[in-house]
C-alpha positions in Angstrom: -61.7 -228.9 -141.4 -58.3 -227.3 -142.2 -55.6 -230.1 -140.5 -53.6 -227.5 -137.4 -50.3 -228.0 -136.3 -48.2 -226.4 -133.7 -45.0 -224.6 -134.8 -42.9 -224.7 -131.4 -40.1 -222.8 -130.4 -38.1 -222.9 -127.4 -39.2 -220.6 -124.9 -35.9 -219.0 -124.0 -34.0 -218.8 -127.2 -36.3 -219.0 -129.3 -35.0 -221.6 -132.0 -37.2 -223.7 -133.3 -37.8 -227.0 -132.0 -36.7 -230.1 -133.7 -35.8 -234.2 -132.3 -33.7 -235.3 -134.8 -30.3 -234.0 -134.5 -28.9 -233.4 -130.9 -25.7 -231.7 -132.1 -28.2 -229.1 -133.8 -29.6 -225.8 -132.6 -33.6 -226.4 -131.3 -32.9 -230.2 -130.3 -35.1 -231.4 -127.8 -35.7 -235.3 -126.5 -39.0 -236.6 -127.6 -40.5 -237.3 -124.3 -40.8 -233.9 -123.3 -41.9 -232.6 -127.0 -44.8 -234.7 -126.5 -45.7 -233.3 -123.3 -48.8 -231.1 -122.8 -47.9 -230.0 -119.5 -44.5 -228.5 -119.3 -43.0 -224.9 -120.7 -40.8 -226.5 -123.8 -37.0 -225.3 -123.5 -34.6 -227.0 -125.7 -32.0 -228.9 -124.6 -28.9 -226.3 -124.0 -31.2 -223.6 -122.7 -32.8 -226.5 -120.4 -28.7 -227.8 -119.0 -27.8 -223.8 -118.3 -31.2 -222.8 -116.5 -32.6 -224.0 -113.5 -35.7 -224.5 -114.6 -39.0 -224.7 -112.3 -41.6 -226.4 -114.6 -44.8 -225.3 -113.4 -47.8 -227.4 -115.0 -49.6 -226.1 -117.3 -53.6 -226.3 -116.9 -56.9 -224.9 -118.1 -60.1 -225.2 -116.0 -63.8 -224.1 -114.7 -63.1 -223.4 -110.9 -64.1 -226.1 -108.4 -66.8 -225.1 -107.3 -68.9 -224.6 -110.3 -67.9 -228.6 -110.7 -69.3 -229.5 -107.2 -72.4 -227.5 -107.7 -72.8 -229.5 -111.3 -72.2 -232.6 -109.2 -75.8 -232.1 -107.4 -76.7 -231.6 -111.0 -76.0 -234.8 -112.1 -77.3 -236.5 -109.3 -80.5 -234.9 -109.3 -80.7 -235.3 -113.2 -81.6 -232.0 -113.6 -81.6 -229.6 -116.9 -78.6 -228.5 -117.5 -78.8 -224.5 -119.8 -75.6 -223.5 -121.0 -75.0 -219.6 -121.8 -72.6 -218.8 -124.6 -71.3 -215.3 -126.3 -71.7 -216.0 -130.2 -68.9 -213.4 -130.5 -65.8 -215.0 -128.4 -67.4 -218.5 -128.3 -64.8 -220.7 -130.3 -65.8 -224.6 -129.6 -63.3 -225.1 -126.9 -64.6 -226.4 -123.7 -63.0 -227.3 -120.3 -63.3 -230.9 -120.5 -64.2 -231.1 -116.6 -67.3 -229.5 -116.7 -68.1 -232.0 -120.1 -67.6 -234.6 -118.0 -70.2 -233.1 -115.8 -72.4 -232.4 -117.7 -72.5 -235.1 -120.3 -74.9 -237.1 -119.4 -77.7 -234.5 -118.6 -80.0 -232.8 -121.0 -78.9 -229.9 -122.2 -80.3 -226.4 -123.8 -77.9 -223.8 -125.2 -78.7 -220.6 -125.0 -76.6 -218.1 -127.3 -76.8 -214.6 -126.5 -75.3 -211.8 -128.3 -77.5 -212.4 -131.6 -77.5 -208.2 -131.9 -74.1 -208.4 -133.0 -74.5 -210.1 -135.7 -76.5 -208.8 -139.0 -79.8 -210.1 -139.5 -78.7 -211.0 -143.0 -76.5 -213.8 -140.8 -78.2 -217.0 -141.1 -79.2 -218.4 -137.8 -79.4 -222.1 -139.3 -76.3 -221.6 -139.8 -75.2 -219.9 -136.4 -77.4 -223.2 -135.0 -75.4 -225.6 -137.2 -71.7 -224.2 -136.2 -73.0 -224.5 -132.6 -74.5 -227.7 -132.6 -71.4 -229.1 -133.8 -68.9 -227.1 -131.4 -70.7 -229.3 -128.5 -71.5 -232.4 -130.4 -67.6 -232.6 -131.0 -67.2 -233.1 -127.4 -70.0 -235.3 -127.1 -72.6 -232.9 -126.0 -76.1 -233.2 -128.1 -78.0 -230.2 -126.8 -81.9 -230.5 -127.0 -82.1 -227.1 -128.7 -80.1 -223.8 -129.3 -81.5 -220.7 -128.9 -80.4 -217.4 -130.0 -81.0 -214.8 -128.0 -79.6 -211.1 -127.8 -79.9 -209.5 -123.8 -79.5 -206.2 -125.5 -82.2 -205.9 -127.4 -84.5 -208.5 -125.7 -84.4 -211.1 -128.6 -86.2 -213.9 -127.8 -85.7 -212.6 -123.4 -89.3 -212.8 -123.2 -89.8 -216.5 -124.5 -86.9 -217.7 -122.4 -88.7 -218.8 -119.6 -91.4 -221.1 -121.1 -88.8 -223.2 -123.9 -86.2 -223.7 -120.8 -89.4 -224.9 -118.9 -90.6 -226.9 -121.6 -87.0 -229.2 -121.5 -87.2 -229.7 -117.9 -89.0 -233.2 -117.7 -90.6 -231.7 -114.0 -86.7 -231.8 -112.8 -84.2 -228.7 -111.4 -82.9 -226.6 -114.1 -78.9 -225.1 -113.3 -78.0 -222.5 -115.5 -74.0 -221.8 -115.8 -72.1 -219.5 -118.2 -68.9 -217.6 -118.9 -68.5 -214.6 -117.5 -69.6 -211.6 -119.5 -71.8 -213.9 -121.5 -74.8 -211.9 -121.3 -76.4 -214.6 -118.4 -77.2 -212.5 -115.6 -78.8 -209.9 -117.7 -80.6 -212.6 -119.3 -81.9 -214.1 -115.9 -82.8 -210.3 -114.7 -84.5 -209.6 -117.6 -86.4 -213.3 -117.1 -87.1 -212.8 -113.9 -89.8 -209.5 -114.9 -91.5 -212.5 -116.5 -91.7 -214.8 -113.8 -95.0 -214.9 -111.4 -94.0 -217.2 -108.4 -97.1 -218.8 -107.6 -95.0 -221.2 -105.0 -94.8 -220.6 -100.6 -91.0 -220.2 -101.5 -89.3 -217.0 -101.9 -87.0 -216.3 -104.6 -83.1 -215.7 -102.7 -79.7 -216.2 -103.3 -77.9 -217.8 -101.1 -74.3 -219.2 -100.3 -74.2 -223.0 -102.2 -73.0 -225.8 -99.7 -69.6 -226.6 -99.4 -68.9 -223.7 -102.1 -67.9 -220.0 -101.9 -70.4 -219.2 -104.4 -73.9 -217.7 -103.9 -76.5 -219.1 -106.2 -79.4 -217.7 -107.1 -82.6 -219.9 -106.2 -86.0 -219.2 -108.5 -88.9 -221.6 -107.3 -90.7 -223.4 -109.8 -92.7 -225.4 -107.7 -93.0 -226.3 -104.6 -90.1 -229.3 -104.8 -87.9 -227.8 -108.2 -86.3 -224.6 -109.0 -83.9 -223.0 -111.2 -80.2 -222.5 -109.9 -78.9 -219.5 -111.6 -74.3 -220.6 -111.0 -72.2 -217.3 -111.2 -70.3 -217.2 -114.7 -67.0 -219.2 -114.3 -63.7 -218.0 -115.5 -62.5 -219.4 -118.7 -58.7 -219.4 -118.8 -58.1 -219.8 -122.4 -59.9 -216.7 -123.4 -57.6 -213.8 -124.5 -60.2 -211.2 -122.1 -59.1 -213.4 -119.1 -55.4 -212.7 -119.3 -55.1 -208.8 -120.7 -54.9 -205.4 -119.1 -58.9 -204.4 -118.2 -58.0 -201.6 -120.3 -57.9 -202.9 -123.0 -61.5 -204.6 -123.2 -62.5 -201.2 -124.5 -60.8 -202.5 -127.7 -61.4 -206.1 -127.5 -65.3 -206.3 -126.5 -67.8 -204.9 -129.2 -70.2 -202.6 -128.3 -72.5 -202.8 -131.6 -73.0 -204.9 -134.7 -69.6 -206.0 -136.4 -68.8 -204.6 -139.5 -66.0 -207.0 -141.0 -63.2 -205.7 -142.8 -62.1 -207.0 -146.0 -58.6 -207.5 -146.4 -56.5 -209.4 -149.1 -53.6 -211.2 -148.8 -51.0 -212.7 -151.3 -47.8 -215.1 -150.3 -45.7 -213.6 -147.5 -47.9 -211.6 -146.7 -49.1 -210.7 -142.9 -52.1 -209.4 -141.4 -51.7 -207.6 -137.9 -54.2 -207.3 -135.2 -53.3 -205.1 -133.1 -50.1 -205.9 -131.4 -51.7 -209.1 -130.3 -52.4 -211.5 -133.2 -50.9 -211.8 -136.7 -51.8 -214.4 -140.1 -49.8 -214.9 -142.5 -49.9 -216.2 -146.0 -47.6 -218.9 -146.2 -48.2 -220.1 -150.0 -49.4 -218.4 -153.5 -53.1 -218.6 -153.4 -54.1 -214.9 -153.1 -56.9 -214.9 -150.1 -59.6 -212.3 -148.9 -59.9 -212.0 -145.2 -62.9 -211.1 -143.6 -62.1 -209.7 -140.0 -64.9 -210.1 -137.7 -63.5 -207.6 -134.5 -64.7 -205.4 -132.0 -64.9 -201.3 -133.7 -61.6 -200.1 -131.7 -59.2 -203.1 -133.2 -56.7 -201.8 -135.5 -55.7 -203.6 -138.6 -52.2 -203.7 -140.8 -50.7 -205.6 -143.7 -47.2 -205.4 -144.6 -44.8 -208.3 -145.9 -43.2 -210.8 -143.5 -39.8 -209.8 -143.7 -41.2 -206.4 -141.6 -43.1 -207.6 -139.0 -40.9 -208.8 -136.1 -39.2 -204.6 -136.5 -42.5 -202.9 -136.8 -43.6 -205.3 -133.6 -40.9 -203.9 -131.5 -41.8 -200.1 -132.9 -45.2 -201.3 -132.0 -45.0 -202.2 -128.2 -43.2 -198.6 -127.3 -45.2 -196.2 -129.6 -49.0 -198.0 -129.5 -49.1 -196.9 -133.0 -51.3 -200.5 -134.0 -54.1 -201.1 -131.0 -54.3 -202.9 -128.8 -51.5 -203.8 -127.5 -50.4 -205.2 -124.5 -47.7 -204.5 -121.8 -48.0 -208.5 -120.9 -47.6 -209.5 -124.2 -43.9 -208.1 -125.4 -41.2 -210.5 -126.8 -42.0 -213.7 -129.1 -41.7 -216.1 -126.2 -44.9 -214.6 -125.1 -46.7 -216.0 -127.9 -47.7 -219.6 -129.5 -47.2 -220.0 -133.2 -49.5 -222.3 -135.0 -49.8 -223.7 -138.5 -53.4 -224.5 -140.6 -53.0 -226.2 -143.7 -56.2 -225.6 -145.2 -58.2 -228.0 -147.4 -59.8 -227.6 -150.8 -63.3 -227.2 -150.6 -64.1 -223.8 -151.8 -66.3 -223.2 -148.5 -66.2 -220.0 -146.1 -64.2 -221.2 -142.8 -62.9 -219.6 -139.8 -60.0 -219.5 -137.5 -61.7 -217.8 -134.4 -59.5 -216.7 -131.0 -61.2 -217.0 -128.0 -62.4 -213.7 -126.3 -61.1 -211.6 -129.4 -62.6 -212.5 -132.5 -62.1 -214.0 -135.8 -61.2 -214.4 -139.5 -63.4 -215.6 -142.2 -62.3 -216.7 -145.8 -62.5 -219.3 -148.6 -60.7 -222.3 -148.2 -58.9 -223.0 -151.3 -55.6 -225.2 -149.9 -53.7 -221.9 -148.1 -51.2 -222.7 -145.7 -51.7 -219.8 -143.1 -49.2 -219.2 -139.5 -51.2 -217.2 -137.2 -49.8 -216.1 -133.6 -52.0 -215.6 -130.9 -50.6 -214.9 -127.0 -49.9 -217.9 -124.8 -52.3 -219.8 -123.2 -55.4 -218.6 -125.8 -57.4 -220.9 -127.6 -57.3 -220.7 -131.6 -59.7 -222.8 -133.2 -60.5 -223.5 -137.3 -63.7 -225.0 -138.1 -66.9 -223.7 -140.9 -67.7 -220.2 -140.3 -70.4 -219.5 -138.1 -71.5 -216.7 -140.3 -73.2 -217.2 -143.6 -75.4 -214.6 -145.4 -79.1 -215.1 -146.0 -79.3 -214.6 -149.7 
């Protein structure tokens, strides 16, 4: 895995940030450098604002927590619903915690947009070790696609299978694909039990939970998808999922780039060469994203040109001037192997890793995460 760091800027002037020099432009004190929860200013900007540090936090709503808590103590099954597309391997480390200790099935829907020449090992391998790298050793993955009811009908009896005669709780994203999968599940279902299948109102929760009897003591708990906060759908114009969310099988597009060179997505995300190691890029994004290269030198003009004329889509009216975005770094190993760098809720880019050095800027508060591509061709 390529080794990431954060290039930081200060949020108001936008210098960049450095803790050596005090008399310099960009100093800022250590202490707060190293903090994870406060909006980074540097030090002038911080004496002539007043500034209201608000803190900065990620997380699976409450309640989804204190149903999982009756999960845990009932040491039930535990099926976790994922989107192969905007999936990334970031996880809310409070619902982990929950869950940790629990068995676990993952369930990873979306397979139809994906070309069957895509490997599934390998779709199973990139999975397996998204969770295990936050200590999570599902009992088995299984692909599934809602759409065209890809493995829907077998669902049922391999979730039952896992269950060890204890509750099963299902929980999800939002716009995962979970509820259709459960509908769809349901038409497969004969309740043989005295208990009706209902949805009702959870205790000491706002959320109602859908109750399927599987005997006359157990049941599967079907939790409404939780909100993930670090996904680029969750903080965007509702507009603009027409661009963002694919609606059939990705078709990457092939584009090179050579030193100081930049790739635009949209008026949303941009990587850039940083060194001389001329790279392909395969761009796995929904049909209505809009692509450009140009050199570096013309990106931060054509940006501004960009947010009043729409001419490069999507773009956002949230997401305007620099301090709305983070800037990382990926120094890329040597290993001649297809990685990707993959943003949550928008897609991602493919290539060989061959020692690039590669900026990409993504909006605040959005996951970005490098790791071996999830994709892999059956040969």
């Amino acid at each position: 895995m390529g080794r990431i760091s954060r290039v930081l800027r200060c949020n108001h002037c936008g210098a960049l940030l450095q803790m050596d020099d005090s008399t310099k432009q960009g100093y800022i004190p250590p202490d707060v450098i190293n903090s994870n929860e406060r909006i980074l200013y540097c030090q002038d900007c911080y004496d002539k604002l007043q500034i209201n540090f608000g803190t900065l936090k990620l997380g699976v709503d409450e309640d989804t927590l204190t149903i999982l808590k009756d999960a845990r103590a009932t040491d039930s099954l535990i099926v976790y619903f994922i989107d192969l597309f905007s999936f990334n391997g970031f996880f809310d480390m409070n619902l982990v915690e929950q869950i940790k200790k629990l068995d676990l099935v993952v369930v990873a829907n979306k397979r139809d947009l994906f070309s069957n020449k895509v490997d599934e090992k390998n779709i199973i391998n990139y999975i397996r070790d998204s969770f295990s790298n936050v200590g999570l050793n599902p009992l088995d993955v299984i692909i599934t696609s809602s759409y065209k009811n890809y493995n829907i009908s077998s669902l049922e009896e391999k979730i039952l299978k896992y269950r060890n005669a204890h509750d099963i709780y299902v929980i999800g994203p939002t716009q995962s694909g979970k509820s259709v999968a459960i509908d769809k599940m349901l038409k497969e279902i004969t309740n043989t039990t005295s208990r009706a299948i209902k949805s009702k109102l959870y205790p000491h929760t706002n959320k109602r939970v859908l109750i399927i009897p599987i005997d006359n003591s157990t049941s599967i708990y079907d939790i409404p998808g939780f909100y993930e906060k670090d996904s680029l759908t969750s903080h965007i114009e509702k507009t603009l999922n027409k661009y963002l969310s694919p609606k059939k099988e990705l078709q990457p597009k092939k584009i090179k780039l050579g030193k100081d060179e930049t790739l635009l997505v949209g008026g949303l995300i941009s990587l850039s060469l940083m060194n001389d190691i001329e790279t392909e890029i395969q761009c796995y994004f929904a049909e209505g994203v809009e692509f450009k290269k140009m050199k570096q030198d013309k990106v931060a003009r054509f940006a501004k040109e960009n947010n009043l004329k729409h001419e490069l889509r999507p773009v956002s009216d949230l997401y305007q001037d620099f301090s709305d975005f983070d800037l990382f770094r990926y120094d890329m190993e040597d290993d001649d192997e297809y990685h990707e760098i993959a943003i949550k809720g928008c897609g991602f880019f493919v290539f060989k890793a061959k020692g690039q050095i590669f900026h990409i800027s993504i909006p605040r508060r959005i996951s970005v995460k490098e790791a071996k591509s999830r994709v892999k061709y059956v040969k």
